[in-house]
mmCIF file as Biopython writes it, N, C-alpha, C and O atoms, coordinates in Angstrom:
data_model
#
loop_
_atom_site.group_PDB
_atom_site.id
_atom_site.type_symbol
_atom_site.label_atom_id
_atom_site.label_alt_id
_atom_site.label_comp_id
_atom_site.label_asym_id
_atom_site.label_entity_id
_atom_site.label_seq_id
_atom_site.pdbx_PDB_ins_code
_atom_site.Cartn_x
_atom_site.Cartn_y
_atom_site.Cartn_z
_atom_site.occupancy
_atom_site.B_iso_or_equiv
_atom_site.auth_seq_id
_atom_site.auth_asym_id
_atom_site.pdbx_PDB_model_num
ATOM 1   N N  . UNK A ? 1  ? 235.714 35.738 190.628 1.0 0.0 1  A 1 
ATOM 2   C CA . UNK A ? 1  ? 234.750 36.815 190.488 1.0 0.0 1  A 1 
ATOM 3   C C  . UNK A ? 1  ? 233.707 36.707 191.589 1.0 0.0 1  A 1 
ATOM 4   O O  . UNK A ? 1  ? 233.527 35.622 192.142 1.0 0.0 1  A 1 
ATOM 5   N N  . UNK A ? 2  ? 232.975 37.849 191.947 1.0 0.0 2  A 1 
ATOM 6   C CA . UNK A ? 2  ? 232.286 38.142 193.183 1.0 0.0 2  A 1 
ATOM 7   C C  . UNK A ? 2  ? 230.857 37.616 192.870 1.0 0.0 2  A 1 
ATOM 8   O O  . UNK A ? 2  ? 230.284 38.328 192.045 1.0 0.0 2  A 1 
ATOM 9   N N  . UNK A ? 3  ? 230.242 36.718 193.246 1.0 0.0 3  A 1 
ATOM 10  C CA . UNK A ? 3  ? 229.264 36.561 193.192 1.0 0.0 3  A 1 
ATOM 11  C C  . UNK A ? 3  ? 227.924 37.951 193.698 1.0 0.0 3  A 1 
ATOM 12  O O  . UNK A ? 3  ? 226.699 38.043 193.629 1.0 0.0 3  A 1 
ATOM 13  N N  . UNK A ? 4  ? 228.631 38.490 194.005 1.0 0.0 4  A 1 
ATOM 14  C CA . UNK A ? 4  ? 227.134 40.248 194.332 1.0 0.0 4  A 1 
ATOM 15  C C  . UNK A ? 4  ? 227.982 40.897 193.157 1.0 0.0 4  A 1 
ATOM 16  O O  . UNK A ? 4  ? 229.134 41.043 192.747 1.0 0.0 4  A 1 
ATOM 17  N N  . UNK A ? 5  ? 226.015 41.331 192.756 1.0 0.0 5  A 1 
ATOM 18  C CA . UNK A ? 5  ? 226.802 42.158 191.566 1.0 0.0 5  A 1 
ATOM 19  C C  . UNK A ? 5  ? 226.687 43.936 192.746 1.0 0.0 5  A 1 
ATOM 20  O O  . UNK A ? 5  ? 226.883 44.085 193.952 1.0 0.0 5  A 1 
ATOM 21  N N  . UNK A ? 6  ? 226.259 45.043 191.551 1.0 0.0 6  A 1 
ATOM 22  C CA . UNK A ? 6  ? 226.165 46.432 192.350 1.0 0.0 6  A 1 
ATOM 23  C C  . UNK A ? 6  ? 224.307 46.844 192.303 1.0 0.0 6  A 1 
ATOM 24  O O  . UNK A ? 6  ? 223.723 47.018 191.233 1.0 0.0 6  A 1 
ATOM 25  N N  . UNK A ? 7  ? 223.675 46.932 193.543 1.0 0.0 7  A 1 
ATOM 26  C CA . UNK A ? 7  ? 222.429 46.629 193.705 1.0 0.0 7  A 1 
ATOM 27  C C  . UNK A ? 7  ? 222.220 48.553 194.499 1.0 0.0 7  A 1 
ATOM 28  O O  . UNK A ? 7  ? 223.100 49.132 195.136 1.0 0.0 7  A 1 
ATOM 29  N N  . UNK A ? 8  ? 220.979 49.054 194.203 1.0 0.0 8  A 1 
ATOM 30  C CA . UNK A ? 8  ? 220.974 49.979 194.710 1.0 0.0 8  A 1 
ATOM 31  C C  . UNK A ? 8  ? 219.989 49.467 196.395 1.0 0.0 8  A 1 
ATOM 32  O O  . UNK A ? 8  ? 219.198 48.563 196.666 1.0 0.0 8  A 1 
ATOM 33  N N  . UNK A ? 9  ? 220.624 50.657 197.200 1.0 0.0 9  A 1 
ATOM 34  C CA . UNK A ? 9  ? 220.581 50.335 198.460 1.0 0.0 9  A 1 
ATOM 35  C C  . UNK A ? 9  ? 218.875 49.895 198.973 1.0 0.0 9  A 1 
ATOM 36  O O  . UNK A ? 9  ? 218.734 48.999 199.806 1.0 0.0 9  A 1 
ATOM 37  N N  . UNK A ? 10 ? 217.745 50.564 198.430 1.0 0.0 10 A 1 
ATOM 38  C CA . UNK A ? 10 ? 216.741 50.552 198.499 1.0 0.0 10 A 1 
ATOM 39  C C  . UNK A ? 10 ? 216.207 49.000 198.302 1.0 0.0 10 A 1 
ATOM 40  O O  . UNK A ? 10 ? 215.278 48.520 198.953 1.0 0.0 10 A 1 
ATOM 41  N N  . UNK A ? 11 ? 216.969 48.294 197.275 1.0 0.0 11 A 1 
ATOM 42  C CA . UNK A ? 11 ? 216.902 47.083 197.089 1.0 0.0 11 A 1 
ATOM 43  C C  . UNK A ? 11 ? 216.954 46.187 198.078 1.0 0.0 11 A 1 
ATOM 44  O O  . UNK A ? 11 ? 216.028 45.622 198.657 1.0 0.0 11 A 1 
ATOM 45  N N  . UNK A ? 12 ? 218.521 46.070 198.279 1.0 0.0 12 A 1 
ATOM 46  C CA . UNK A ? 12 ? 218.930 45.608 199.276 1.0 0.0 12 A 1 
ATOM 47  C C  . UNK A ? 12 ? 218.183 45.753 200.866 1.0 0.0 12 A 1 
ATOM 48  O O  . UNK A ? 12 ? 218.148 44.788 201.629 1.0 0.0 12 A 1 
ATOM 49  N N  . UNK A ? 13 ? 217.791 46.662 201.107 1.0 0.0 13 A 1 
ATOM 50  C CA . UNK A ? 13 ? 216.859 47.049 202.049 1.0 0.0 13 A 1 
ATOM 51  C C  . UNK A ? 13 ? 215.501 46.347 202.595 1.0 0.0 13 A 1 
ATOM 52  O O  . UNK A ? 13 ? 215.171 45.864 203.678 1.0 0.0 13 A 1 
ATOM 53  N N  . UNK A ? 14 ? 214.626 46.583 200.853 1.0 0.0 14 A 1 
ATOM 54  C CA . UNK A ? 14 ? 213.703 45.331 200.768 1.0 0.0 14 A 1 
ATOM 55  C C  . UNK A ? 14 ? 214.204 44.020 201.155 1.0 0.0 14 A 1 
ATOM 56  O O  . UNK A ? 14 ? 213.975 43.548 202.269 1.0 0.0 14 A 1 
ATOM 57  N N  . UNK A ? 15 ? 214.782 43.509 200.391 1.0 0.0 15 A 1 
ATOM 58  C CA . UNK A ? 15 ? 215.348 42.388 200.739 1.0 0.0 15 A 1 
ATOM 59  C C  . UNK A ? 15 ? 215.662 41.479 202.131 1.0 0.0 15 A 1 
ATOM 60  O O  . UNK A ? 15 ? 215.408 40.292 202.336 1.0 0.0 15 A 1 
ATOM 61  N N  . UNK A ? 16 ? 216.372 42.577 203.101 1.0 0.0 16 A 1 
ATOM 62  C CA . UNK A ? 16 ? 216.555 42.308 204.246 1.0 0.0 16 A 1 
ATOM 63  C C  . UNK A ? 16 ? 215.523 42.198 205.261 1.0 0.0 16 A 1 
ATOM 64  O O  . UNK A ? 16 ? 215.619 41.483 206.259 1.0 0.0 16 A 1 
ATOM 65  N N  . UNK A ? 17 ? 214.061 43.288 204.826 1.0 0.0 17 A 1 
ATOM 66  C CA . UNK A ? 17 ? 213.201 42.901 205.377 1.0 0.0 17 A 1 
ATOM 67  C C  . UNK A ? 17 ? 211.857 41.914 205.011 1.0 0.0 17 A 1 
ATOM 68  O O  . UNK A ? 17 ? 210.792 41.667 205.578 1.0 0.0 17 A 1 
ATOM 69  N N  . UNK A ? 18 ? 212.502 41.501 203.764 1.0 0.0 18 A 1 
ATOM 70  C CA . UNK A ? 18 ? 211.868 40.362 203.595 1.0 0.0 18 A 1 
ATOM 71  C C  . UNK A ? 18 ? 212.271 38.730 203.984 1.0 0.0 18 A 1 
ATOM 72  O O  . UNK A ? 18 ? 211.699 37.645 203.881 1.0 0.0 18 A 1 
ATOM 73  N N  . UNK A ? 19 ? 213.467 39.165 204.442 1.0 0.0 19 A 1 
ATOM 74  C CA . UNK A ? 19 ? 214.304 37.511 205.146 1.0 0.0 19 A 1 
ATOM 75  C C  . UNK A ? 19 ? 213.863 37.589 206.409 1.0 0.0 19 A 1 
ATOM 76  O O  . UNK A ? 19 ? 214.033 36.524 207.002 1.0 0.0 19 A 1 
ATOM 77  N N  . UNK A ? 20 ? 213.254 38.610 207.196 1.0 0.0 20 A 1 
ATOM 78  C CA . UNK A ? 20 ? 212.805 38.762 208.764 1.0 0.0 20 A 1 
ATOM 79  C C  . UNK A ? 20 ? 213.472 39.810 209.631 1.0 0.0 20 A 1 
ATOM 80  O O  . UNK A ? 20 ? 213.342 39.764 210.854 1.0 0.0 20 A 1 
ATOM 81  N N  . UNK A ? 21 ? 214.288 40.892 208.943 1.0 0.0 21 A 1 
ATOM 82  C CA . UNK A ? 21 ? 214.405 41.871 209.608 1.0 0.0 21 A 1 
ATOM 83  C C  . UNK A ? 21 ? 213.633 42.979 209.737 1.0 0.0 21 A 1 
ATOM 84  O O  . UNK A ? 21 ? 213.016 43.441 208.777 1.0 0.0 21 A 1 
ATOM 85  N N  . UNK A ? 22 ? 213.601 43.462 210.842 1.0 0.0 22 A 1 
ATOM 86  C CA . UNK A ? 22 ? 212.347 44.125 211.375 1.0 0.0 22 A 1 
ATOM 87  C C  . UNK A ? 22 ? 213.194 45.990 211.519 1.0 0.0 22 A 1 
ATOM 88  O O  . UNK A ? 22 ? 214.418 46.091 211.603 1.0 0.0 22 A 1 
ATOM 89  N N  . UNK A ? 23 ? 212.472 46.963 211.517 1.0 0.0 23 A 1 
ATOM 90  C CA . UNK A ? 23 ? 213.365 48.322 211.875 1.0 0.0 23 A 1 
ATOM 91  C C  . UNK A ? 23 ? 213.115 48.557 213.502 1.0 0.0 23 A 1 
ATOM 92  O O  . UNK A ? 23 ? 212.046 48.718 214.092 1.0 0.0 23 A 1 
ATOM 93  N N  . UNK A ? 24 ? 213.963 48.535 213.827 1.0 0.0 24 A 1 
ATOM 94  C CA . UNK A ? 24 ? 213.819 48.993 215.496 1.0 0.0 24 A 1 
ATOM 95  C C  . UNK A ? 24 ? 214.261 50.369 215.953 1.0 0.0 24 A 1 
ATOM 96  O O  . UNK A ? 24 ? 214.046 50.599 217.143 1.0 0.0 24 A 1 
ATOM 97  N N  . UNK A ? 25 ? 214.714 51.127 215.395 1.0 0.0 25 A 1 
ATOM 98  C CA . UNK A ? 25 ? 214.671 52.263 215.333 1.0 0.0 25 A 1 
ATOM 99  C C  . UNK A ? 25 ? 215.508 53.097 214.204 1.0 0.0 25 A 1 
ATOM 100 O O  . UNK A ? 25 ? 216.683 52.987 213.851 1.0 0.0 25 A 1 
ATOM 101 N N  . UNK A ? 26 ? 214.574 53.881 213.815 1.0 0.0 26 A 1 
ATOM 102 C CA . UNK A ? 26 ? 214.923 55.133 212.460 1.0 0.0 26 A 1 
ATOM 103 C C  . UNK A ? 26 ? 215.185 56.394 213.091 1.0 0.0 26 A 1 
ATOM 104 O O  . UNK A ? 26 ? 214.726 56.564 214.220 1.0 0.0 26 A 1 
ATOM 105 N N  . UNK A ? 27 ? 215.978 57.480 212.437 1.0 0.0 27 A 1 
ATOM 106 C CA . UNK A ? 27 ? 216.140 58.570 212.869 1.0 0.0 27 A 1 
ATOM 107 C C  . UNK A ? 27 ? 215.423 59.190 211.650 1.0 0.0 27 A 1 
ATOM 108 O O  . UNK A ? 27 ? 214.767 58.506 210.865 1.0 0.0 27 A 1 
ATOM 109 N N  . UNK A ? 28 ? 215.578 60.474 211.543 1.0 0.0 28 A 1 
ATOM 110 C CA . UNK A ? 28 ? 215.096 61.698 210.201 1.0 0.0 28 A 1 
ATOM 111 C C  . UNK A ? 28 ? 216.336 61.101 208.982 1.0 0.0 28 A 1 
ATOM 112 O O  . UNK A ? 28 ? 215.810 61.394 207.908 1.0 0.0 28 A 1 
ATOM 113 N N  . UNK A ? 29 ? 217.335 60.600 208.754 1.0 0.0 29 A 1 
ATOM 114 C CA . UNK A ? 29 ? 218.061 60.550 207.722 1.0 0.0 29 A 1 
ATOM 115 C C  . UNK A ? 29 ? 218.012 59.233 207.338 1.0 0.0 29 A 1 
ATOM 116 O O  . UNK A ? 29 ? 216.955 58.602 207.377 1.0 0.0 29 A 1 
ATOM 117 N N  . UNK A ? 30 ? 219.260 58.658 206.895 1.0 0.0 30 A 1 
ATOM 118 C CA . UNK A ? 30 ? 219.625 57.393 206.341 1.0 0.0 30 A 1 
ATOM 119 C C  . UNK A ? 30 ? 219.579 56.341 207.416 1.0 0.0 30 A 1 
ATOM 120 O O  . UNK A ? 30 ? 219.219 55.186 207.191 1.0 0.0 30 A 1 
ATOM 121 N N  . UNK A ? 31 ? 219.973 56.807 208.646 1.0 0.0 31 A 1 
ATOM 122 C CA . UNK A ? 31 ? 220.518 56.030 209.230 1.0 0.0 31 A 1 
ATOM 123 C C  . UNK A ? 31 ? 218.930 55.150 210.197 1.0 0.0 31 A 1 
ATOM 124 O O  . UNK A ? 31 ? 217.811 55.637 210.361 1.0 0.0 31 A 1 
ATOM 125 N N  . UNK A ? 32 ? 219.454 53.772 210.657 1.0 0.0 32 A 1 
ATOM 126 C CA . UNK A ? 32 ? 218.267 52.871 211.335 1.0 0.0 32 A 1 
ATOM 127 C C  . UNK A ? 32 ? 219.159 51.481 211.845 1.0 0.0 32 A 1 
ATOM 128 O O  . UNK A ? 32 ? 220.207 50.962 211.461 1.0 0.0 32 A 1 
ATOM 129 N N  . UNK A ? 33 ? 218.404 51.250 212.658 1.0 0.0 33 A 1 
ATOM 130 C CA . UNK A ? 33 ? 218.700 50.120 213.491 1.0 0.0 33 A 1 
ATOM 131 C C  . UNK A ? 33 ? 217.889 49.148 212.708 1.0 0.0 33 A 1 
ATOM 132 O O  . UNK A ? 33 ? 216.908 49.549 212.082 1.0 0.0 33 A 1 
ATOM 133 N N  . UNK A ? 34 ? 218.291 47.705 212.704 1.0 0.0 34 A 1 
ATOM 134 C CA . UNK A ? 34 ? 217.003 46.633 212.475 1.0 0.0 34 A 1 
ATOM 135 C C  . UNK A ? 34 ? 217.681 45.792 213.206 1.0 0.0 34 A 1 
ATOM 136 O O  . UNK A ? 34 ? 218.886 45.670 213.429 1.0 0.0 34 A 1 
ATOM 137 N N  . UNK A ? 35 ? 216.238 44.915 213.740 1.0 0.0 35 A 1 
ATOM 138 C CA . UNK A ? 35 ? 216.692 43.831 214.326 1.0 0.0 35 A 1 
ATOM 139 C C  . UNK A ? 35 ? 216.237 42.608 213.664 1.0 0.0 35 A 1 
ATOM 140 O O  . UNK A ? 35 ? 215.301 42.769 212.881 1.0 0.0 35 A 1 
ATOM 141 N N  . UNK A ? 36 ? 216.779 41.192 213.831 1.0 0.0 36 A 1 
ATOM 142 C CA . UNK A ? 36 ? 216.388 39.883 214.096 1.0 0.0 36 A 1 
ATOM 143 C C  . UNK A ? 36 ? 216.939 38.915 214.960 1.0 0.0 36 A 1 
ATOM 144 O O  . UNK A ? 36 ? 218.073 38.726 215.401 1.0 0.0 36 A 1 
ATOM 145 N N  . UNK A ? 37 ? 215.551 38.192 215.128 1.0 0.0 37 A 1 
ATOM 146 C CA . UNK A ? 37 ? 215.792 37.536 216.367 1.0 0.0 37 A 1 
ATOM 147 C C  . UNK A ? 37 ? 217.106 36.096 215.809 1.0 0.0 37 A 1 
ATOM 148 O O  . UNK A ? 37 ? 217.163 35.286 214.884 1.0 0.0 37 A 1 
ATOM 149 N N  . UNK A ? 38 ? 217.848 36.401 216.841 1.0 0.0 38 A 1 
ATOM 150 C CA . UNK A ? 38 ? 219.190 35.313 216.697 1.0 0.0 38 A 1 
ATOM 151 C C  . UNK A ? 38 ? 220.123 35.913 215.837 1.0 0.0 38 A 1 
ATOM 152 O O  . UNK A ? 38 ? 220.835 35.010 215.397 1.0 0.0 38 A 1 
ATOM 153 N N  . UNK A ? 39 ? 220.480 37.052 215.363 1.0 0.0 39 A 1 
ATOM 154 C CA . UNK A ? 39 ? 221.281 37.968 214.984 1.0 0.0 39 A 1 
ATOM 155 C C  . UNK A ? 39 ? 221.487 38.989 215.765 1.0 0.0 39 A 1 
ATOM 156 O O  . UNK A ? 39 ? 220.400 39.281 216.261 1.0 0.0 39 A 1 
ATOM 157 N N  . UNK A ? 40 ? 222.580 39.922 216.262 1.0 0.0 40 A 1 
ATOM 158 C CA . UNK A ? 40 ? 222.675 41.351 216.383 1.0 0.0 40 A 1 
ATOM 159 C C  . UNK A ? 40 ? 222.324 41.940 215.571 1.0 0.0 40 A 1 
ATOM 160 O O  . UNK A ? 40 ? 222.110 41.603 214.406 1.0 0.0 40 A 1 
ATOM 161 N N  . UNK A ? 41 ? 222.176 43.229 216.227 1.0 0.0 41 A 1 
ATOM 162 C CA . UNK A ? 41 ? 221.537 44.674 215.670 1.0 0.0 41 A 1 
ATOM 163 C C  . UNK A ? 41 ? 221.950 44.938 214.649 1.0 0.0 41 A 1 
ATOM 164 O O  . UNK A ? 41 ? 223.169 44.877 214.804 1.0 0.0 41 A 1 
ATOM 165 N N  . UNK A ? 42 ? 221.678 45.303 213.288 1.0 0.0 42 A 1 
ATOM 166 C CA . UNK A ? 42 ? 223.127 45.905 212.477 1.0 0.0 42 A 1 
ATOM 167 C C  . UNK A ? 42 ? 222.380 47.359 212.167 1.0 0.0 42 A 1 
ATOM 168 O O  . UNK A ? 42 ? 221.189 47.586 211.954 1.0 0.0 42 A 1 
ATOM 169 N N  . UNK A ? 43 ? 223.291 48.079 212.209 1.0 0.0 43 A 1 
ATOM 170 C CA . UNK A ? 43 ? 223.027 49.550 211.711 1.0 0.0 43 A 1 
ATOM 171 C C  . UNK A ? 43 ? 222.903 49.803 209.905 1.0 0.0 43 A 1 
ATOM 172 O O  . UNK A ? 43 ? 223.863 49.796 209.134 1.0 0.0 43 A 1 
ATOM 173 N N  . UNK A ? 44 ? 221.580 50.000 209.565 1.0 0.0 44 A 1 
ATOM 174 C CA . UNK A ? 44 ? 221.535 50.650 208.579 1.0 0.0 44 A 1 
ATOM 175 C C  . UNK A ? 44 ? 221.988 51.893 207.917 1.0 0.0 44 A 1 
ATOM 176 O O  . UNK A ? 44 ? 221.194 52.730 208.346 1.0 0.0 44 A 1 
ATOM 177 N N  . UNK A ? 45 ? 222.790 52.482 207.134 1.0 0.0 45 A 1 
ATOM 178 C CA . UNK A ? 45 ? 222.994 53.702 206.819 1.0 0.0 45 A 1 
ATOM 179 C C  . UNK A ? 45 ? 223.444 54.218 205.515 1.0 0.0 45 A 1 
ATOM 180 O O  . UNK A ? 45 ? 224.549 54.629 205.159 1.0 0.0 45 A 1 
ATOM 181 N N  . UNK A ? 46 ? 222.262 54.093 204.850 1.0 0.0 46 A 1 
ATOM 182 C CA . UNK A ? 46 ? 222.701 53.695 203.039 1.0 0.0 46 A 1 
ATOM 183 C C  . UNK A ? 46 ? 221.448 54.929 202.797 1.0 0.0 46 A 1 
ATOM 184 O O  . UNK A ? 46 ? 220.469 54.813 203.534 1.0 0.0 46 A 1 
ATOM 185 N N  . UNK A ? 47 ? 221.448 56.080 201.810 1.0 0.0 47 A 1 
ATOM 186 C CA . UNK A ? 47 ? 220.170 56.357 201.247 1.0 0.0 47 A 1 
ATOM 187 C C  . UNK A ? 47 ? 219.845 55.582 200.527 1.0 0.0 47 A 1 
ATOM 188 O O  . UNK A ? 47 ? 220.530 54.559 200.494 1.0 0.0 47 A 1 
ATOM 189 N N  . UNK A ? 48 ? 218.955 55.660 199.839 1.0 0.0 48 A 1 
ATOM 190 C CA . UNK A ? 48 ? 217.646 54.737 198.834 1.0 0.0 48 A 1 
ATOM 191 C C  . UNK A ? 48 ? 218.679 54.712 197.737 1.0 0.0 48 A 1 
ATOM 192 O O  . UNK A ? 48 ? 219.385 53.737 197.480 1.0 0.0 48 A 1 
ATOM 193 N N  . UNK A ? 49 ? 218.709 55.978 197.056 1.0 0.0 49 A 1 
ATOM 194 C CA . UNK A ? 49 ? 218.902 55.445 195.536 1.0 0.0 49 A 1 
ATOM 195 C C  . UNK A ? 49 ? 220.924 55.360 195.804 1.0 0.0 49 A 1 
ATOM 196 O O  . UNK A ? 49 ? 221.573 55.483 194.765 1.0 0.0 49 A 1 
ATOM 197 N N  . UNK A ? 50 ? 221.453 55.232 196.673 1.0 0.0 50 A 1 
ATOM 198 C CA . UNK A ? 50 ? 223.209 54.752 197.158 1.0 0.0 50 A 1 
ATOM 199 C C  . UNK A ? 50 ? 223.017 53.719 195.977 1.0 0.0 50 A 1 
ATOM 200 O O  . UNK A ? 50 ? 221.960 53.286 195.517 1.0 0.0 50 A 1 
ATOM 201 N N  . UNK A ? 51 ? 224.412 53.419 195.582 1.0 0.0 51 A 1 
ATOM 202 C CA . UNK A ? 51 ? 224.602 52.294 194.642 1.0 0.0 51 A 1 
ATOM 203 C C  . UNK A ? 51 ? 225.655 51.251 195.780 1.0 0.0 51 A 1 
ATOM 204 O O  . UNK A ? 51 ? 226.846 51.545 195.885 1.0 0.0 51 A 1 
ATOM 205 N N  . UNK A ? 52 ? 225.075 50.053 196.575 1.0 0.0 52 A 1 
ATOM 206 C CA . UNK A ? 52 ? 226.078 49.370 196.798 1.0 0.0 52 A 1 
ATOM 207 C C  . UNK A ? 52 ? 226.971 48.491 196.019 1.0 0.0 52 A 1 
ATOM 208 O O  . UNK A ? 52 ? 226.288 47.883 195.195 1.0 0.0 52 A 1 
ATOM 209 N N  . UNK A ? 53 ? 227.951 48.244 195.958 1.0 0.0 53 A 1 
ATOM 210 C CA . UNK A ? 53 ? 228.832 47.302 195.753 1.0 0.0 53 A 1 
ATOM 211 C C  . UNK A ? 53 ? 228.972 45.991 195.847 1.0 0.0 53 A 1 
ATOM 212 O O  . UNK A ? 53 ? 228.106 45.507 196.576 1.0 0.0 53 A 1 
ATOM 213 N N  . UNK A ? 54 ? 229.929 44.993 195.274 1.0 0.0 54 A 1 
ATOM 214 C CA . UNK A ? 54 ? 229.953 43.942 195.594 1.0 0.0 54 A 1 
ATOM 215 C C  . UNK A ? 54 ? 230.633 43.169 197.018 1.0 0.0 54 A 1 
ATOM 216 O O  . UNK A ? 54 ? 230.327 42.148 197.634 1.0 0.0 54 A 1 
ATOM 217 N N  . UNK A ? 55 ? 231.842 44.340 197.212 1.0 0.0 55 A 1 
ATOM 218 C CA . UNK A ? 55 ? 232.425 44.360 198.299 1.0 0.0 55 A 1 
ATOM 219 C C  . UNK A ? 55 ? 231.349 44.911 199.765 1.0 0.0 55 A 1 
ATOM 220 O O  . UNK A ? 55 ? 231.276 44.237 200.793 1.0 0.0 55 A 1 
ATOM 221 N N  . UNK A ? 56 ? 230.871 45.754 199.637 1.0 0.0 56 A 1 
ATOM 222 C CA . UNK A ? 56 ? 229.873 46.501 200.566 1.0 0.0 56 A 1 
ATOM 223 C C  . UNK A ? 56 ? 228.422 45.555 200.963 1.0 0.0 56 A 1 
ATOM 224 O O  . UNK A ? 56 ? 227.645 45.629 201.914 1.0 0.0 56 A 1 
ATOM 225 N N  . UNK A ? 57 ? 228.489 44.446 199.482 1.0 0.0 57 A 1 
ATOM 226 C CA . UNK A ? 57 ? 227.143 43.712 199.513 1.0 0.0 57 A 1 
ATOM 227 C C  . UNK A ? 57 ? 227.996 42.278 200.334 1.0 0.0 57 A 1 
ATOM 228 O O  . UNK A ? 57 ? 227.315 41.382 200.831 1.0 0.0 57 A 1 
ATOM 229 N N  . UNK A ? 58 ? 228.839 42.257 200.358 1.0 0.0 58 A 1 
ATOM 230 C CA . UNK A ? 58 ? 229.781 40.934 200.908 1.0 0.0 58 A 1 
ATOM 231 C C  . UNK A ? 58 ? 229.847 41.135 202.461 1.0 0.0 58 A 1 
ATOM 232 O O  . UNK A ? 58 ? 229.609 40.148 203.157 1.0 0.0 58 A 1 
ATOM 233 N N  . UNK A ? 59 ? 230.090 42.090 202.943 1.0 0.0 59 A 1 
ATOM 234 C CA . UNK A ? 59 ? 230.044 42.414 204.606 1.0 0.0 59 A 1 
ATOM 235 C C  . UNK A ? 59 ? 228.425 42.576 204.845 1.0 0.0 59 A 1 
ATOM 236 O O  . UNK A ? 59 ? 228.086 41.668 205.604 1.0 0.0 59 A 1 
ATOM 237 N N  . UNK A ? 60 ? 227.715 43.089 204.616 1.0 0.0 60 A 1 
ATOM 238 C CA . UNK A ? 60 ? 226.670 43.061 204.567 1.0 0.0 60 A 1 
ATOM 239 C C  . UNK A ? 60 ? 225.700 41.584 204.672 1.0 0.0 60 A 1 
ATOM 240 O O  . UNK A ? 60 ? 224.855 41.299 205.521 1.0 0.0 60 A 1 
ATOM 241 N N  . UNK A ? 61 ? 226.094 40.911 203.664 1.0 0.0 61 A 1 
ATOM 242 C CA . UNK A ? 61 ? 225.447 39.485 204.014 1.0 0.0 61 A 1 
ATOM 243 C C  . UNK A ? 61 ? 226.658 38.677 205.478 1.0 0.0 61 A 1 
ATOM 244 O O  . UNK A ? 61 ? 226.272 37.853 206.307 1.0 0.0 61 A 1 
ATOM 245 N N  . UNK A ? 62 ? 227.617 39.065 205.407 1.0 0.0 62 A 1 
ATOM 246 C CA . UNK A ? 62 ? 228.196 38.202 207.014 1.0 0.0 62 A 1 
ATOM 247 C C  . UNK A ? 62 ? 227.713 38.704 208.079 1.0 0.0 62 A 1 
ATOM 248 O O  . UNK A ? 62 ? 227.717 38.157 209.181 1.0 0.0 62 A 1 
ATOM 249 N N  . UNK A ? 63 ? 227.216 39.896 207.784 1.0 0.0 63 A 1 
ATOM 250 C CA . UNK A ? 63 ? 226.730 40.431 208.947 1.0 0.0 63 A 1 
ATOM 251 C C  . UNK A ? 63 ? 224.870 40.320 209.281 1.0 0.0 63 A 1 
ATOM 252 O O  . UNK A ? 63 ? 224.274 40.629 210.313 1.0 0.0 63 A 1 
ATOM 253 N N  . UNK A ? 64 ? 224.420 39.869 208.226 1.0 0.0 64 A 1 
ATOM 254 C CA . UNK A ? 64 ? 222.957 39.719 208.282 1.0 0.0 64 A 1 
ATOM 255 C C  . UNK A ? 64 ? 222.409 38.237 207.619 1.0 0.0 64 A 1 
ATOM 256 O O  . UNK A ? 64 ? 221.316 37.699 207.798 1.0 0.0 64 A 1 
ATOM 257 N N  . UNK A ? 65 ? 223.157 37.938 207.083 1.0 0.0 65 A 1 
ATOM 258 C CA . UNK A ? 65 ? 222.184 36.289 206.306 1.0 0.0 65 A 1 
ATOM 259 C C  . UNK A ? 65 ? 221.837 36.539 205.341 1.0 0.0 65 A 1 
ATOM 260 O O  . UNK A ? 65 ? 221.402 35.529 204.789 1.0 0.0 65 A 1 
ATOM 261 N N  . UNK A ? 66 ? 221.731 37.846 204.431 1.0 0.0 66 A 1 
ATOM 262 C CA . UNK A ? 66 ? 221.667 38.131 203.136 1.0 0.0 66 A 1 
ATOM 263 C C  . UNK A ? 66 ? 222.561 37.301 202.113 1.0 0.0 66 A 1 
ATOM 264 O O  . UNK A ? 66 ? 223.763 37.051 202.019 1.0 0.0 66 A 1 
ATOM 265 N N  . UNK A ? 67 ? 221.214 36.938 201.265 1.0 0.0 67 A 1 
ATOM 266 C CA . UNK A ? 67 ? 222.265 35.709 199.670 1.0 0.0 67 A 1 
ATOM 267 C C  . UNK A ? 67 ? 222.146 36.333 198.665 1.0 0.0 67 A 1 
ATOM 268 O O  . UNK A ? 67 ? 221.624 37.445 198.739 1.0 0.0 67 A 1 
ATOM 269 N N  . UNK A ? 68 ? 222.429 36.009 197.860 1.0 0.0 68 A 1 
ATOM 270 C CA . UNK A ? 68 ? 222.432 36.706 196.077 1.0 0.0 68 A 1 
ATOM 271 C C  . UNK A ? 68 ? 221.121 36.584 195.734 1.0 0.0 68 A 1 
ATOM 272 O O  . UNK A ? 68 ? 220.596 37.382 194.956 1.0 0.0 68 A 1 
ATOM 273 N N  . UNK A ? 69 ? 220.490 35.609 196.263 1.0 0.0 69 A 1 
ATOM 274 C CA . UNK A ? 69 ? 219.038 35.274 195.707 1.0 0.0 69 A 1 
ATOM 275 C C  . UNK A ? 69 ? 218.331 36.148 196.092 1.0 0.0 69 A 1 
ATOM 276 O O  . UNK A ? 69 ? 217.616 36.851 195.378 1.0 0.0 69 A 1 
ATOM 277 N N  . UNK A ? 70 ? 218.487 36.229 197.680 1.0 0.0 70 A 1 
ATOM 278 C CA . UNK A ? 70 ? 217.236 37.101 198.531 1.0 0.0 70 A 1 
ATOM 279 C C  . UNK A ? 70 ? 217.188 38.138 197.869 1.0 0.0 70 A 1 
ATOM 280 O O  . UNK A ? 70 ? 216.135 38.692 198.186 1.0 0.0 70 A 1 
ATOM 281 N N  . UNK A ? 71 ? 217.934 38.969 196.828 1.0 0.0 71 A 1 
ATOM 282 C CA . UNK A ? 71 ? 217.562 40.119 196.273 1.0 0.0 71 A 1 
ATOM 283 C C  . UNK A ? 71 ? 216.881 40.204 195.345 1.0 0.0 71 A 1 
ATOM 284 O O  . UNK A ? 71 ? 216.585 41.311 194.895 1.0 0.0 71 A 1 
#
């Protein structure tokens, strides 16, 4: 069983910028860049109330340093 449960995106969001990711650029919609230093860029593109997944929350932390806790 998957350790991520299903977190809405807004959450997850917080989260990421509370581990040290910063927004480096937003457009008018969903979509945004964030950065941290010693990671690549990853593209944001979730609305607020999106329901992610456990699978969606699993690429998401390989790609950023996000844990089960940080949420």
């Amino acid at each position: 069983m998957s350790q991520w449960g299903s977190v809405k995106a807004k959450r997850v969001l917080a989260a990421l910028l509370r581990i040290g990711w910063k927004v480096k650029r937003a457009s008018g919609g969903s979509h945004c860049i964030l950065a941290r230093q010693g990671w690549p860029d990853y593209v944001w593109a979730f609305h607020d109330s999106a329901e992610i997944g456990p699978r969606m929350l699993a690429r998401i932390s390989r790609k950023s340093g996000l844990r089960p806790e940080d949420l």
